[in-house]
MARLUMDO-393570 format. One record per atom (N, C-alpha, C, O): residue number from 1; residue in one letter; z, x, y. Coordinates in nm, 3 decimals, m for minus. Example, Ala and Ser with C-alpha at 12.3 -4.5 7.8 and 13.67 -1.06 7.14 Angstrom:
PT rokol paro      pz      px      py
PT     1    A   0.780   1.319  m0.569
PT     1    A   0.780   1.230  m0.450
PT     1    A   0.780   1.320  m0.330
PT     1    A   0.846   1.424  m0.332
PT     2    S   0.708   1.285  m0.225
PT     2    S   0.714   1.367  m0.106
PT     2    S   0.787   1.290   0.003
PT     2    S   0.804   1.341   0.114
END
This chain:
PT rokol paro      pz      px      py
PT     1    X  m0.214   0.505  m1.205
PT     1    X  m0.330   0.451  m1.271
PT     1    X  m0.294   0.312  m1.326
PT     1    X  m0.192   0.274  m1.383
PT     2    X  m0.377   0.265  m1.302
PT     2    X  m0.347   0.084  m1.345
PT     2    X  m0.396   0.050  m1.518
PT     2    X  m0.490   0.101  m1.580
PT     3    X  m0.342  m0.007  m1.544
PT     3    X  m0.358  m0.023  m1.726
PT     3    X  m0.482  m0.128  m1.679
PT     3    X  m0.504  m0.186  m1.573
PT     4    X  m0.562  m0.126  m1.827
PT     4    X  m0.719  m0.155  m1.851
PT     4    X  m0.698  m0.364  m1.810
PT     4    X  m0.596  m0.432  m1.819
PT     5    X  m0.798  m0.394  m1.781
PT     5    X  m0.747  m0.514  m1.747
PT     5    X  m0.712  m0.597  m1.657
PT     5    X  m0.730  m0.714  m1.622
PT     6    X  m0.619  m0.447  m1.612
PT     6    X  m0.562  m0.475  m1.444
PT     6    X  m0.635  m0.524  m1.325
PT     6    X  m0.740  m0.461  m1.312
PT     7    X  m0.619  m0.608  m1.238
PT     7    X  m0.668  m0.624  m1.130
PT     7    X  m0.613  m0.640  m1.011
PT     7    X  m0.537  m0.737  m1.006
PT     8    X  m0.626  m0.565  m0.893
PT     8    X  m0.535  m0.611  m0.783
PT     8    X  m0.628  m0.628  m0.649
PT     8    X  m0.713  m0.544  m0.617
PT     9    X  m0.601  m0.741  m0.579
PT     9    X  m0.678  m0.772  m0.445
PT     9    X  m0.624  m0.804  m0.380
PT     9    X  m0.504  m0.829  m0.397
PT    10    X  m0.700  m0.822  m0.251
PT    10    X  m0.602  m0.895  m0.164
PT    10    X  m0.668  m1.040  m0.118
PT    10    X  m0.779  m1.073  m0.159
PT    11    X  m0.601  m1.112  m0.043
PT    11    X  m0.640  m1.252  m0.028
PT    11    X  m0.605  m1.298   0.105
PT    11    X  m0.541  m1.224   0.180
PT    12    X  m0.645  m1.429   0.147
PT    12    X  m0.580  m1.471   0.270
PT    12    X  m0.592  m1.612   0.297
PT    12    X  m0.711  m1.639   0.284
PT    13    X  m0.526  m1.716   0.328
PT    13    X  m0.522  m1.856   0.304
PT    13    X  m0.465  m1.931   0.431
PT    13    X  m0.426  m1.858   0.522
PT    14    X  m0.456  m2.071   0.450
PT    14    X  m0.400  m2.125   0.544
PT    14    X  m0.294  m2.192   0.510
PT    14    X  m0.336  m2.245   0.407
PT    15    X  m0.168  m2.233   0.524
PT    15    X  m0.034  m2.311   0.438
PT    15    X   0.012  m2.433   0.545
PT    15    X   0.010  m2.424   0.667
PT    16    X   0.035  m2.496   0.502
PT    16    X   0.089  m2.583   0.576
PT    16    X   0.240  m2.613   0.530
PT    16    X   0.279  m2.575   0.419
PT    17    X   0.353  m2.708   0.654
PT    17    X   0.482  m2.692   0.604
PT    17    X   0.471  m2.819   0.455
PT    17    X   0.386  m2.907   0.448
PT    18    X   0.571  m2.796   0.360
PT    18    X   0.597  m2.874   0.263
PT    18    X   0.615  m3.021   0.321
PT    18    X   0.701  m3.049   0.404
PT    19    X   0.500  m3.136   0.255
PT    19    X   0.527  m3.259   0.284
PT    19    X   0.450  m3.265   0.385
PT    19    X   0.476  m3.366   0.450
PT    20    X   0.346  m3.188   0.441
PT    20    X   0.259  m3.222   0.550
PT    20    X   0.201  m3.354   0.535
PT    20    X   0.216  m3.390   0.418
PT    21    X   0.152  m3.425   0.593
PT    21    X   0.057  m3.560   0.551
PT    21    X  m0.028  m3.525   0.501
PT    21    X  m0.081  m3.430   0.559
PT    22    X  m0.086  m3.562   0.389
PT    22    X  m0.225  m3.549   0.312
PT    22    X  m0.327  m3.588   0.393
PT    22    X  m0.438  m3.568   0.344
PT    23    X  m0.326  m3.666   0.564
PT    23    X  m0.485  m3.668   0.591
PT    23    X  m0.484  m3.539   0.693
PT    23    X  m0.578  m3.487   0.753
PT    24    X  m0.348  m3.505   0.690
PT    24    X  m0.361  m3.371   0.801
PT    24    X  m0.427  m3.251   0.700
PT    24    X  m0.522  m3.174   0.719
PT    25    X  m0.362  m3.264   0.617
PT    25    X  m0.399  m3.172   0.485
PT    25    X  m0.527  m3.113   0.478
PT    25    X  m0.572  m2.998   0.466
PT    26    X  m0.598  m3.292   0.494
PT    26    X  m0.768  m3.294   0.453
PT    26    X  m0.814  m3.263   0.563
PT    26    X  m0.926  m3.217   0.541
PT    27    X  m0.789  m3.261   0.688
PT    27    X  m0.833  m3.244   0.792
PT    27    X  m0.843  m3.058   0.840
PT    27    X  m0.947  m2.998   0.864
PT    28    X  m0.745  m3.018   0.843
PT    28    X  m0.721  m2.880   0.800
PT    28    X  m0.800  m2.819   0.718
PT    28    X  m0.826  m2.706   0.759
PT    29    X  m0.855  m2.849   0.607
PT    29    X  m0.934  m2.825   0.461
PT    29    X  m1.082  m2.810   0.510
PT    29    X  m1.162  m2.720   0.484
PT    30    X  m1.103  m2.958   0.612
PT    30    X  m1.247  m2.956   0.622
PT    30    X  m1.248  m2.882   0.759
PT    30    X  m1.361  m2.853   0.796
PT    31    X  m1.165  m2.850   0.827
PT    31    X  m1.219  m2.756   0.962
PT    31    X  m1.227  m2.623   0.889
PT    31    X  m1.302  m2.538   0.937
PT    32    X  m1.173  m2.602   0.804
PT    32    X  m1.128  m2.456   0.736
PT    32    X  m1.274  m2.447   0.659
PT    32    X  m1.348  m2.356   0.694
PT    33    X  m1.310  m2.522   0.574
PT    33    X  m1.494  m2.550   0.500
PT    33    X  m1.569  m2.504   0.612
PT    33    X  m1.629  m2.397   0.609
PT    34    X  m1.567  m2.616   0.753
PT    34    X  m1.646  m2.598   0.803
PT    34    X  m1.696  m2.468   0.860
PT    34    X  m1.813  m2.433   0.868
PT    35    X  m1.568  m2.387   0.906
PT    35    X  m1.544  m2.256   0.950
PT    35    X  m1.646  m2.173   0.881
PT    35    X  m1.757  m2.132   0.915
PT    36    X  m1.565  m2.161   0.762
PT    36    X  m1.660  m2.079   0.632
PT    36    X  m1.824  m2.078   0.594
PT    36    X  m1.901  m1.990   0.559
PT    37    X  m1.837  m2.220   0.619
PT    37    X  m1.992  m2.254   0.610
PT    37    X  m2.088  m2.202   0.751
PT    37    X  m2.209  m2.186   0.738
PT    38    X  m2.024  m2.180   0.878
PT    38    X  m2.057  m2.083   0.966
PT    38    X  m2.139  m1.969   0.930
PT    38    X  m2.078  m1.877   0.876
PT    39    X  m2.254  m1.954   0.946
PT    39    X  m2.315  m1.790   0.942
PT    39    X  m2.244  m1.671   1.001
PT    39    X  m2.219  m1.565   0.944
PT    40    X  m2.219  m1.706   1.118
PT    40    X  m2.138  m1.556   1.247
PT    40    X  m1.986  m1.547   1.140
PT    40    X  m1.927  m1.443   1.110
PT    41    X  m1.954  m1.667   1.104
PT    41    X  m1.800  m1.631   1.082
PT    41    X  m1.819  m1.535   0.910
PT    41    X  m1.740  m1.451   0.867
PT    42    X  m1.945  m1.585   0.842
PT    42    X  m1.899  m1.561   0.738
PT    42    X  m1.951  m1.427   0.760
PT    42    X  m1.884  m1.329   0.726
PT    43    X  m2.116  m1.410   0.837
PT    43    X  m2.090  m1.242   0.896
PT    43    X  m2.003  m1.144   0.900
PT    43    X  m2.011  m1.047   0.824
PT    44    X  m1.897  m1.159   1.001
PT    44    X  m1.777  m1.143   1.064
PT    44    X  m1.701  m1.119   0.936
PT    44    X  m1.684  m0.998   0.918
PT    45    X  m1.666  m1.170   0.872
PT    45    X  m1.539  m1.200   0.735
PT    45    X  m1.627  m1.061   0.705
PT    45    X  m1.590  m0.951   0.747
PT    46    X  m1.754  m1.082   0.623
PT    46    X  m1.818  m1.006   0.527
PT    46    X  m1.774  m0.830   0.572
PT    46    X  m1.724  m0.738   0.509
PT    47    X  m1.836  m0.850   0.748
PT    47    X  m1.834  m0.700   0.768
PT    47    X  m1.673  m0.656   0.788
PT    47    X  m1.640  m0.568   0.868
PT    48    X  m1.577  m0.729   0.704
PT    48    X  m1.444  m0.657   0.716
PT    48    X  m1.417  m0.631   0.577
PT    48    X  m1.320  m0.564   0.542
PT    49    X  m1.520  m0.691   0.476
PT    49    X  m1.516  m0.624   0.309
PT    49    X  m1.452  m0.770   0.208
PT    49    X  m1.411  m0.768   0.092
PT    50    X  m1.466  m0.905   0.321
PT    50    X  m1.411  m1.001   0.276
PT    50    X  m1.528  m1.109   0.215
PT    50    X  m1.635  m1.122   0.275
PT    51    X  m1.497  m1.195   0.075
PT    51    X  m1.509  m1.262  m0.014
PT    51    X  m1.520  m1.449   0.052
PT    51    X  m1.490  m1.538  m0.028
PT    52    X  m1.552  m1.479   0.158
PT    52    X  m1.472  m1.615   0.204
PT    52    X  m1.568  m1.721   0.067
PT    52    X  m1.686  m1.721   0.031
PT    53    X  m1.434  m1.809   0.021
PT    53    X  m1.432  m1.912  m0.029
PT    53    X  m1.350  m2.001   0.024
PT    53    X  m1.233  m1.975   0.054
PT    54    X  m1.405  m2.113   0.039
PT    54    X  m1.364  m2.240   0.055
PT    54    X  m1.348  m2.347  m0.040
PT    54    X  m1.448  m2.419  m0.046
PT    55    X  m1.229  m2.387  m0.135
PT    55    X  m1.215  m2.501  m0.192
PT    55    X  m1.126  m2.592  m0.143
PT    55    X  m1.101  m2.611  m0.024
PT    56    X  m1.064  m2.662  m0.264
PT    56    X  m0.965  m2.792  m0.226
PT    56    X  m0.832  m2.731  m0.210
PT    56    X  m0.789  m2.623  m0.252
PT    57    X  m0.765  m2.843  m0.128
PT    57    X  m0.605  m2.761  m0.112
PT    57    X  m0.549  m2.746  m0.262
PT    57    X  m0.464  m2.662  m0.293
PT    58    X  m0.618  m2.853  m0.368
PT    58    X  m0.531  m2.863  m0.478
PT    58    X  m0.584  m2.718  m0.592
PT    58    X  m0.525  m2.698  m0.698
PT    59    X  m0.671  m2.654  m0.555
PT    59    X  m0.742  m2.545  m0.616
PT    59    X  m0.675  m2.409  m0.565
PT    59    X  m0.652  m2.310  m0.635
PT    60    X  m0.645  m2.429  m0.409
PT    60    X  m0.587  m2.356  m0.347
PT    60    X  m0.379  m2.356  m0.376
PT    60    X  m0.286  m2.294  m0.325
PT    61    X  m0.388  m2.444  m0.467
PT    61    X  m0.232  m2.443  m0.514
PT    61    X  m0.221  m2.413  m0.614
PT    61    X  m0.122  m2.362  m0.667
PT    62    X  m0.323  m2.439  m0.660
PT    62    X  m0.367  m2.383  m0.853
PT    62    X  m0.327  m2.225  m0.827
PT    62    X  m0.228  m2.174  m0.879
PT    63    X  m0.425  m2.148  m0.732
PT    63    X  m0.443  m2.026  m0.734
PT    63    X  m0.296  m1.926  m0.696
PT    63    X  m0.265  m1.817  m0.744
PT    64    X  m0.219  m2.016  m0.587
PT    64    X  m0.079  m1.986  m0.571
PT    64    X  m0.019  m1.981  m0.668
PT    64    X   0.027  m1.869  m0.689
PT    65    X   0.009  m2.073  m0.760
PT    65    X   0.078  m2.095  m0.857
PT    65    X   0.068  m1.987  m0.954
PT    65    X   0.166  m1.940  m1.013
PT    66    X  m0.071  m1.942  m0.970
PT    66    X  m0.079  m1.872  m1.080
PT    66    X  m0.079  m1.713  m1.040
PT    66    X  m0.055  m1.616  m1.112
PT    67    X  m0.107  m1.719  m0.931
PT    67    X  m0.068  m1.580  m0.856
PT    67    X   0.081  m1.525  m0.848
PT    67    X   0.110  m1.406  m0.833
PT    68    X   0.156  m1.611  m0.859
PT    68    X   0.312  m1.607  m0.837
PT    68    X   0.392  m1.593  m0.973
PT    68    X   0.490  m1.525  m1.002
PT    69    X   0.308  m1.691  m1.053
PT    69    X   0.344  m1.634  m1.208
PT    69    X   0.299  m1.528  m1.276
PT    69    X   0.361  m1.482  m1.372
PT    70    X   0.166  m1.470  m1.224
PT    70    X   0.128  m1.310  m1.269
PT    70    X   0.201  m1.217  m1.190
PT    70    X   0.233  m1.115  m1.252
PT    71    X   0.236  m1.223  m1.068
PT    71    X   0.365  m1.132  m0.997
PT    71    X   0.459  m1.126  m1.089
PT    71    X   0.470  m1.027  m1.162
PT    72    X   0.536  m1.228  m1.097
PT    72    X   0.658  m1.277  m1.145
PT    72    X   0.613  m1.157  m1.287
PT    72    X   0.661  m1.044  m1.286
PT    73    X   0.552  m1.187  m1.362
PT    73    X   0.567  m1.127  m1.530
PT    73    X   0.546  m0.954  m1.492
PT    73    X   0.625  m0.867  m1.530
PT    74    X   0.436  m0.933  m1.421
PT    74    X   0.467  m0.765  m1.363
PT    74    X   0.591  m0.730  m1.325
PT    74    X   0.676  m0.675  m1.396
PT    75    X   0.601  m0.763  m1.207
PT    75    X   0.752  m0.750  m1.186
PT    75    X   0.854  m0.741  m1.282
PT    75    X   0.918  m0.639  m1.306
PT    76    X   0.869  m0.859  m1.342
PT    76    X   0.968  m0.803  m1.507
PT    76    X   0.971  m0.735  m1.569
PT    76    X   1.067  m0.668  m1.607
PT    77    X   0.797  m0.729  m1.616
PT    77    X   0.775  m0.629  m1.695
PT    77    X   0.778  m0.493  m1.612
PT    77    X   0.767  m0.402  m1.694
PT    78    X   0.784  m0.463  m1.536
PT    78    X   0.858  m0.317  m1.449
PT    78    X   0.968  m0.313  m1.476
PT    78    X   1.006  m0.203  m1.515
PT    79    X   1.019  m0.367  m1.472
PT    79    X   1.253  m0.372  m1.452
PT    79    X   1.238  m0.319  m1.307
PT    79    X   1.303  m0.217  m1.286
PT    80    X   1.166  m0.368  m1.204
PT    80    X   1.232  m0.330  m1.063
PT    80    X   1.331  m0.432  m1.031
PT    80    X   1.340  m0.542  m1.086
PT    81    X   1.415  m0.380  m0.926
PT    81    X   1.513  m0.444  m0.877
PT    81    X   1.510  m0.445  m0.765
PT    81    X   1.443  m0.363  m0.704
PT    82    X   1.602  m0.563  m0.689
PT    82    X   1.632  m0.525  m0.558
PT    82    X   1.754  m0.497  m0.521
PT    82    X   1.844  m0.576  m0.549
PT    83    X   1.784  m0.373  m0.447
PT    83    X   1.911  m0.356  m0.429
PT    83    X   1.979  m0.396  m0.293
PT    83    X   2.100  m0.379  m0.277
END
């Protein structure tokens, strides 16, 4: 049972390697918008139980970031390990 508060989902994103060019970046961003703004695709997404949003890569690093630091403090706060 998950304590009150709790939330867990799942997600799915596009990454590019570290240091990509920023117009490849933007270019990537807006085929990825455009995708989303699709009717069939967002159909498609929907009838698999999926949420599609489209923002900025820099929103989309926000959300990493802070996803990795709410892991990170669960995780501690468990005491799991890896052995």
């Amino acid at each position: 049972m998950m304590p009150p508060g709790f939330e867990v989902g799942a997600w799915q994103g596009i990454l590019a390697p570290a240091r990509t060019a920023p117009d490849a970046v933007a270019r990537l961003n807006a085929a990825v918008r455009a995708a989303l703004a699709d009717p069939d695709v967002r159909a498609r997404l929907a009838a698999q139980g999926a949420q599609p949003t489209a923002g900025s890569p820099e929103d989309y690093a926000r959300y990493l970031r802070d996803e990795v630091e709410r892991w990170g403090r669960v995780v501690a706060e468990s005491g799991a390990t890896v052995e």
